[in-house]
C-alpha positions in Angstrom: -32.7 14.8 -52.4 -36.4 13.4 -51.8 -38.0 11.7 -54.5 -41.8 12.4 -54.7 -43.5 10.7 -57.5 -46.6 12.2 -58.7 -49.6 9.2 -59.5 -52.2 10.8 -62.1 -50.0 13.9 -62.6 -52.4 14.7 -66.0 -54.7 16.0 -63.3 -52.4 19.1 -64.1 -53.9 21.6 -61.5 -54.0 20.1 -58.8 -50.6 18.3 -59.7 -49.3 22.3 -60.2 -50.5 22.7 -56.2 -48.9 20.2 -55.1 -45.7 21.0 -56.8 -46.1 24.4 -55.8 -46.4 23.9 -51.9 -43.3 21.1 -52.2 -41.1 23.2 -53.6 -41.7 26.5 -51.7 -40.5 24.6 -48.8 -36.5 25.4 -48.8 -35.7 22.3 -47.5 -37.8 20.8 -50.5 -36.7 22.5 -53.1 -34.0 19.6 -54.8 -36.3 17.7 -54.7 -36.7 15.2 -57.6 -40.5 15.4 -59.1 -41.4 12.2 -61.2 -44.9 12.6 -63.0 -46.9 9.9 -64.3 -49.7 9.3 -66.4 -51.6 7.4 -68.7 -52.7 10.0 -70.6 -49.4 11.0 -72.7 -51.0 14.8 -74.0 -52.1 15.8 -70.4 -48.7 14.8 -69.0 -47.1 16.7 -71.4 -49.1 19.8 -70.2 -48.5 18.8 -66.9 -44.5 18.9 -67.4 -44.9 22.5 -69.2 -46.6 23.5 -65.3 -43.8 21.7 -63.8 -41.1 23.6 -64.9 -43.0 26.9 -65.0 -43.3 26.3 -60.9 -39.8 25.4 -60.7 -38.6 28.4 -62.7 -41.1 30.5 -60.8 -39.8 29.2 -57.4 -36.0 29.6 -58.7 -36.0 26.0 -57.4 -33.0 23.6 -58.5 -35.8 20.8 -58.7 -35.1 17.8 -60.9 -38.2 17.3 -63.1 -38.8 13.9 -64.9 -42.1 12.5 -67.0 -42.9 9.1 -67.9 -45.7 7.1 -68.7 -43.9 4.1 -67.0 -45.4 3.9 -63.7 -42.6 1.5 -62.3 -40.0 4.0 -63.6 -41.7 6.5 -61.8 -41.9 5.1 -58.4 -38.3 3.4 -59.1 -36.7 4.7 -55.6 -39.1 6.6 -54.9 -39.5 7.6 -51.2 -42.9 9.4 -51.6 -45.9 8.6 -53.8 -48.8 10.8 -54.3 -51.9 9.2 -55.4 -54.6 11.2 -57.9 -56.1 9.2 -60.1 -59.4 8.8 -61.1 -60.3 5.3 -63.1 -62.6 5.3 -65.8 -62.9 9.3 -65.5 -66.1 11.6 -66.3 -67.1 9.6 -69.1 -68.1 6.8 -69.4 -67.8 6.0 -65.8 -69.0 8.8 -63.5 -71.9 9.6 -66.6 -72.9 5.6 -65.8 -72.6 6.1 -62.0 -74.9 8.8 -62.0 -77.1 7.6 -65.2 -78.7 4.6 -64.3 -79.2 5.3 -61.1 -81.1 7.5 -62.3 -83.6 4.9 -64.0 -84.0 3.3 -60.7 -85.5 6.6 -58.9 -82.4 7.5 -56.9 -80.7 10.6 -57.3 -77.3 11.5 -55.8 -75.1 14.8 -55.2 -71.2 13.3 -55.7 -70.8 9.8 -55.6 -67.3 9.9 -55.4 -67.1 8.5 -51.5 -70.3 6.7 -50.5 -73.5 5.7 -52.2 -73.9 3.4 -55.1 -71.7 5.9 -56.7 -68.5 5.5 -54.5 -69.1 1.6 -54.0 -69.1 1.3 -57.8 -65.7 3.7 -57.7 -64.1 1.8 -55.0 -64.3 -1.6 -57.1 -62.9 0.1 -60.3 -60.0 1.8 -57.9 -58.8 -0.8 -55.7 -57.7 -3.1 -57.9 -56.0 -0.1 -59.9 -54.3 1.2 -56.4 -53.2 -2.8 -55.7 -51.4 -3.1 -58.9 -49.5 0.1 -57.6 -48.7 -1.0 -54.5 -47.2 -4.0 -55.8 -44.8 -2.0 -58.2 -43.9 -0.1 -54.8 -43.3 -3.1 -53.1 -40.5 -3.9 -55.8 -39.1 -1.1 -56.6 -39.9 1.2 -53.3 -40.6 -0.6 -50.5 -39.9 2.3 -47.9 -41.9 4.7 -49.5 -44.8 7.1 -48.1 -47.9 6.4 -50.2 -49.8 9.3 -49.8 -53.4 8.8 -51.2 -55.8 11.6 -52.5 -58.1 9.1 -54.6 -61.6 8.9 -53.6 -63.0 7.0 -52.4 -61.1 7.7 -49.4 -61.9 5.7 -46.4 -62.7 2.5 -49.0 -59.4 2.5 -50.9 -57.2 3.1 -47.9 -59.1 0.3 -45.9 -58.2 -1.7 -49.0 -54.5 -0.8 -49.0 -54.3 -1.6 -45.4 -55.7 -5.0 -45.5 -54.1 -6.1 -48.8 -50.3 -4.6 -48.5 -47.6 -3.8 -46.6 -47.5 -0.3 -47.9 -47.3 2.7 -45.3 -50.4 4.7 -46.7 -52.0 7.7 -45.5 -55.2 9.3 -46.5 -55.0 12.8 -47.0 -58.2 15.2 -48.0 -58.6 19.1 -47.5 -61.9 19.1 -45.9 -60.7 19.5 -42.2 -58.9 22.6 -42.8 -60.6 23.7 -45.8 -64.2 23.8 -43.5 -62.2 25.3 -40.2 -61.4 27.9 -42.9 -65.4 28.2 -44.0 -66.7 28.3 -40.5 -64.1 31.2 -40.0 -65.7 33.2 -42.5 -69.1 32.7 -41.0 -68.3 33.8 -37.9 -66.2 36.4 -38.8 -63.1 35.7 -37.1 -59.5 35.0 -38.6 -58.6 31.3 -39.6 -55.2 31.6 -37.6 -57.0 32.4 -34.6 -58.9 29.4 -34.4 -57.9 25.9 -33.1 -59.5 22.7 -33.4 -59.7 18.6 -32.4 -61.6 16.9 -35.5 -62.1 12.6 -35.5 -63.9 10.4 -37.4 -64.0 8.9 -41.3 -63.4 10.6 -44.3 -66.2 12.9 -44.9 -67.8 12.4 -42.0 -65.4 13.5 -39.0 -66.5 16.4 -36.5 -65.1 18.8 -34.6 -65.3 17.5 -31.3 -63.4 21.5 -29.9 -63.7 24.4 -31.9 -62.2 27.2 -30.1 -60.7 30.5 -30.5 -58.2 31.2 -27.5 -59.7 28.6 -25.0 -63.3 30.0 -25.8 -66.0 27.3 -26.9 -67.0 28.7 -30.3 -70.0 26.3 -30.8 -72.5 28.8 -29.0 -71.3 31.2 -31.7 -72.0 28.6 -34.6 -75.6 28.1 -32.8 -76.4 31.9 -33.1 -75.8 31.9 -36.9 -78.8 29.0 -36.6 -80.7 30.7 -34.2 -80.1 34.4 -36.4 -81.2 33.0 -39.6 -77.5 33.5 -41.3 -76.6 29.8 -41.9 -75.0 30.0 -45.8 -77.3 28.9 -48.1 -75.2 26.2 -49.5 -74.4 24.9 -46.0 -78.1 24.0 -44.5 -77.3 20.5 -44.0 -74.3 20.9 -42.0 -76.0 23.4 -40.1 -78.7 21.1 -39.8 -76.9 18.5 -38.3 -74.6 20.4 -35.9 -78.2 21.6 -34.8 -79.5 17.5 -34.4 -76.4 16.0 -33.3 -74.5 18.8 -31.5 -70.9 19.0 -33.6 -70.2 20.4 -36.6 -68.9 17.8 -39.5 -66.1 18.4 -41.7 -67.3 17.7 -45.0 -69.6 19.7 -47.2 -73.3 20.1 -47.5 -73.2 18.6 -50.9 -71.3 15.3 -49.7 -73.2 15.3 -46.3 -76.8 15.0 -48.2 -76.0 11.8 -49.6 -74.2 9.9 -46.9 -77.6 9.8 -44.3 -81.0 9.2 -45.7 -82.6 12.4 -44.5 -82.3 15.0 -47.2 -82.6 13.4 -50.5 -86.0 11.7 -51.3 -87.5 11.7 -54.6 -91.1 12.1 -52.9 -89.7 15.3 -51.2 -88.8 17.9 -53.9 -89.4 20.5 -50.8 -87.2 18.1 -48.6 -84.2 19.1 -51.5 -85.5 22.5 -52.1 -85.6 23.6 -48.2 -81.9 22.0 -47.8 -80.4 23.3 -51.1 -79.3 19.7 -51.7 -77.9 20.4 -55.1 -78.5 17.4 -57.2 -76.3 15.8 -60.2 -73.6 18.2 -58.2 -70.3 16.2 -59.5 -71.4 16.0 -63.2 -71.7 19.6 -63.1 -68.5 20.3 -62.1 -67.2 17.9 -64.6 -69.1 19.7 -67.5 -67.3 23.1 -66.3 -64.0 21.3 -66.2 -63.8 19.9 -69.0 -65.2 23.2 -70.9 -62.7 25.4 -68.7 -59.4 22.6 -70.2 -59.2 24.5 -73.0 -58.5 27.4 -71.9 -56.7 26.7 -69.0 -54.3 25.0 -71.2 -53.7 27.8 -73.1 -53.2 29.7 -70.5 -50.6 26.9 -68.7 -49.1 26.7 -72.0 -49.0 30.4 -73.4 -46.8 33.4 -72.0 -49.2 34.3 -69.2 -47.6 35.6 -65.9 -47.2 32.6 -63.7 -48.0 32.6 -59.7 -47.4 30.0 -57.4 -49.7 29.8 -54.4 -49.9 27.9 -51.2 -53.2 25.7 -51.1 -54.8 24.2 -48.1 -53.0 20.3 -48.8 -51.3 18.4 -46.5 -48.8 16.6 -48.7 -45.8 19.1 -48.5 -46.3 19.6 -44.4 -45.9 15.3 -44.5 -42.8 15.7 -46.5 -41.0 18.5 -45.0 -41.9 17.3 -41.7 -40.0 13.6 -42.5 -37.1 15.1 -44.2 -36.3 17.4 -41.6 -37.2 15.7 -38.2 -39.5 19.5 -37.3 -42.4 18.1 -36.4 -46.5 19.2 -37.5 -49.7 18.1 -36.8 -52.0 17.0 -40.0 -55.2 15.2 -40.2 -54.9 11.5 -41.6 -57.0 9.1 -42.9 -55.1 5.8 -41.4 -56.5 2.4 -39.8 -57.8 2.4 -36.8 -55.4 0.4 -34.3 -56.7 1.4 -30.8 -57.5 5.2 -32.0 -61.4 5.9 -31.9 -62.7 3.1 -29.3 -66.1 2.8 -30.6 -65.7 2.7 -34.2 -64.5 -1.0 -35.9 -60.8 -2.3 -35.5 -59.0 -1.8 -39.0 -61.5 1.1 -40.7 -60.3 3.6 -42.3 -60.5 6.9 -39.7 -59.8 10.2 -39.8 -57.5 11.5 -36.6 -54.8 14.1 -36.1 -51.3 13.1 -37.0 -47.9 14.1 -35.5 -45.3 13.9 -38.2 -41.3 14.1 -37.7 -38.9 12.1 -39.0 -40.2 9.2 -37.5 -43.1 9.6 -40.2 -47.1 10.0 -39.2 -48.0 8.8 -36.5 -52.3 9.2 -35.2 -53.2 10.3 -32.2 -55.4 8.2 -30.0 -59.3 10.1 -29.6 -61.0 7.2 -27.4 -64.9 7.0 -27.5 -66.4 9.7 -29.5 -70.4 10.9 -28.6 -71.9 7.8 -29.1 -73.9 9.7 -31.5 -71.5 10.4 -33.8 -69.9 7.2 -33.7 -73.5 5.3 -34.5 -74.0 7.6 -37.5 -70.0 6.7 -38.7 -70.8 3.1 -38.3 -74.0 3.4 -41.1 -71.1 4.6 -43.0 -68.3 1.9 -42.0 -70.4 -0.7 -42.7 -70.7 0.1 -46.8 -66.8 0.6 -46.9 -66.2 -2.8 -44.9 -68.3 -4.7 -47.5 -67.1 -2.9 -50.6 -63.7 -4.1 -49.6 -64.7 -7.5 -48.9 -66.0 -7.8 -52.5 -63.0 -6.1 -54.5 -60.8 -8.6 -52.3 -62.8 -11.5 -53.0 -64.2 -11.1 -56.1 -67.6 -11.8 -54.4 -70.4 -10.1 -56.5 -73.0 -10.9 -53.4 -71.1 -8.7 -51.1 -71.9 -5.3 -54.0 -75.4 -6.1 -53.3 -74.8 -6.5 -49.5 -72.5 -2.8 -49.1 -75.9 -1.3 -51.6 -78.1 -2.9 -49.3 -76.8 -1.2 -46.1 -76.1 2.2 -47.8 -78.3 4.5 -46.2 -79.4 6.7 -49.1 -80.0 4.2 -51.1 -82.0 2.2 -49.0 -84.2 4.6 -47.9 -85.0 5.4 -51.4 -85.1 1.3 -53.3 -86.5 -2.0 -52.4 -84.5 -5.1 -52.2 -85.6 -6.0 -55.7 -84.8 -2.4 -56.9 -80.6 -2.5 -55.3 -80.2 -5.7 -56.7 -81.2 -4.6 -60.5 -79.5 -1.5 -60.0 -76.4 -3.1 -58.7 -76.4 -5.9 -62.2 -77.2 -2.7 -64.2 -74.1 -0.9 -63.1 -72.0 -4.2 -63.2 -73.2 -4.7 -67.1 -72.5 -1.2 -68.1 -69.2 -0.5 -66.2 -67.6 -3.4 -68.0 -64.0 -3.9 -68.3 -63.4 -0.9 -66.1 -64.5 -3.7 -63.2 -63.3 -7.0 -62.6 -65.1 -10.0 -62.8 -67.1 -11.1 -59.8 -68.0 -14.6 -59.1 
């Protein structure tokens, strides 16, 4: 029986996925679930889902709920990571706030930008503390990593412990999905090869049945039928010749081409929806309510498969049959011209040896210049949160290329104290 221990488990919808595509699996279905949490009223909410899937599912599942995080891990042989420190308020209200002040607007902030630099420093040390629990009480186990920012925290994991950690996001099959709907063919039909970094991989083959679909995806352009809340990936597969896998939304704010505050027409033309995140928060939080009542209340209860990787990783280590996944892992001699150690994105074979990447080579040197504007933020972030050095945060804002194109020197260096001041205790100190 496989012990999977659920990290930030008050994040009770997606935790319900997750549960949901584990223990639909048949050879999952013993499993033993351990959820953790800080937050003692949303775990309990969460337990109520757990045993709703589990009765749903006629599973024989084994569900326990702590707010010990070293109970939870205790012997664990998978972890799954989903938490989010500081939350909407006060910390992703302050990421997007001051900022603000300063003239520079953003979309998500959750990955890159002043944003996700600021969310990487309040993370990592959060993730390191984990890791350390792990390596007393479950030294062998899978860390499997859903906490953004991505590329950042895993690069962090890697370098600092011993832990075997893999990224895992929906966006490569969750935009293969997307760009089947455009085109109008079915998902199952289509095959892929995606590489890259979190966010920012592309689909270097997109094919149905040996056919290159891209001159399709260039007739949408051509055609005038590009969805309106896709311009800038459309864009993009039109300047650099491959589609990426992340959304318009995340895209915007990653380059420094579609977000300028002397360009309202710039943000209008691309649809670059602004303040994007907090939005979603807003809803969220409004939509708890009633979700809870509904998790909690005698509502008919369905169990659907989602588009995560997690149970595919698990089933395909317990039982030796082995799957192909996209992974967020370090680069050790996969993607040639991208920096020994990132954090990239690259397909995975799984079995019951565990995950193990696939080597691309050189990408288009194109795509790999563009990654490296990107690598370059993550690198340095790292470097402070393992240092403690406060003059390598004003280095990763310098080099970020939204916010450069937008603030002077001067300007990144207020904006960076201004962020330090108000995030407080949810940072360590840097020297």
């Amino acid at each position: 029986m496989a012990k999977i221990a659920f990290i930030g488990a008050g994040s009770t919808v997606f935790a319900r996925n997750l549960m949901g595509d584990i223990l639909g699996q048949d050879e999952l279905a013993n499993s033993e679930i351990a959820l953790y949490d800080i937050d003692a009223q949303r775990l309990e909410t969460s337990e109520l889902v757990a045993h709703k899937v589990v009765a749903a599912l006629d599973s024989p599942a084994k569900i326990s709920v702590t707010t010990d995080r070293r109970a939870a891990l205790d012997g664990a042989d998978y972890a799954i990571n989903m938490i989010q420190v500081g939350g909407y308020e006060p910390c992703t209200v302050t990421d997007f706030e001051i900022p603000k002040r300063f003239g520079l607007r953003q979309t998500i902030a959750d990955t890159l930008g002043i944003g996700g630099i600021m969310r990487g420093l309040r993370t990592i040390p959060v993730m390191l503390d984990m890791c350390a629990d792990m390596a007393e009480v479950c030294p062998d186990v899978w860390f499997l990593n859903y906490t953004n920012p991505m590329a950042i925290n895993c690069r962090a994991m890697n370098r600092a412990t011993n832990i075997k950690t893999v990224g895992l996001c929906h966006s490569v099959q969750g935009t293969a999905f997307e760009l089947s709907i455009d085109l109008g063919i079915p998902y199952r039909e289509i095959s892929y090869v995606a590489a890259g970094i979190n966010h920012m991989a592309f689909y270097l083959k997109f094919e149905r049945n040996g056919e290159d679909l891209y001159p399709a995806l260039r007739d949408l352009v051509t055609n005038g039928k590009v969805p309106d809340n896709n311009r800038v990936r459309y864009e993009m597969m039109r300047r650099l010749g491959y589609f990426v896998t992340e959304s318009s939304e995340h895209f915007a704010e990653y380059v420094p081409w579609f977000i300028k505050r002397d360009r309202p027409d710039l943000i209008d033309s691309f649809n670059v929806p602004l303040d994007e995140y907090p939005r979603r928060c807003i809803e969220q939080i409004a939509d708890w309510d009633r979700e809870k009542q509904r998790l909690e209340g005698g509502e008919a209860f369905e169990v659907k498969p989602s588009f995560e990787y997690a149970a595919t990783i698990i089933r395909s280590i317990e039982t030796g049959k082995p799957r192909v996944v996209y992974g967020n892992v370090a680069n050790d001699n996969l993607i040639d011209d991208l920096p020994a150690g990132c954090t990239v994105e690259v397909p995975c074979l799984v079995d019951g040896s565990g995950v193990q990447p696939t080597r691309i080579g050189a990408l288009p040197p194109q795509l790999s210049a563009l990654m490296r504007t990107n690598i370059n933020v993550q690198e340095l972030t790292v470097e402070a949160a393992l240092t403690g050095r406060r003059d390598h945060i004003y280095h990763a804002a310098m080099l970020d290329p939204h916010t450069a194109a937008e603030l002077d020197l001067e300007q990144i260096h207020d904006l960076v104290d201004a962020l330090l001041e108000a995030h407080g205790a949810w940072l360590p100190t840097f020297h």
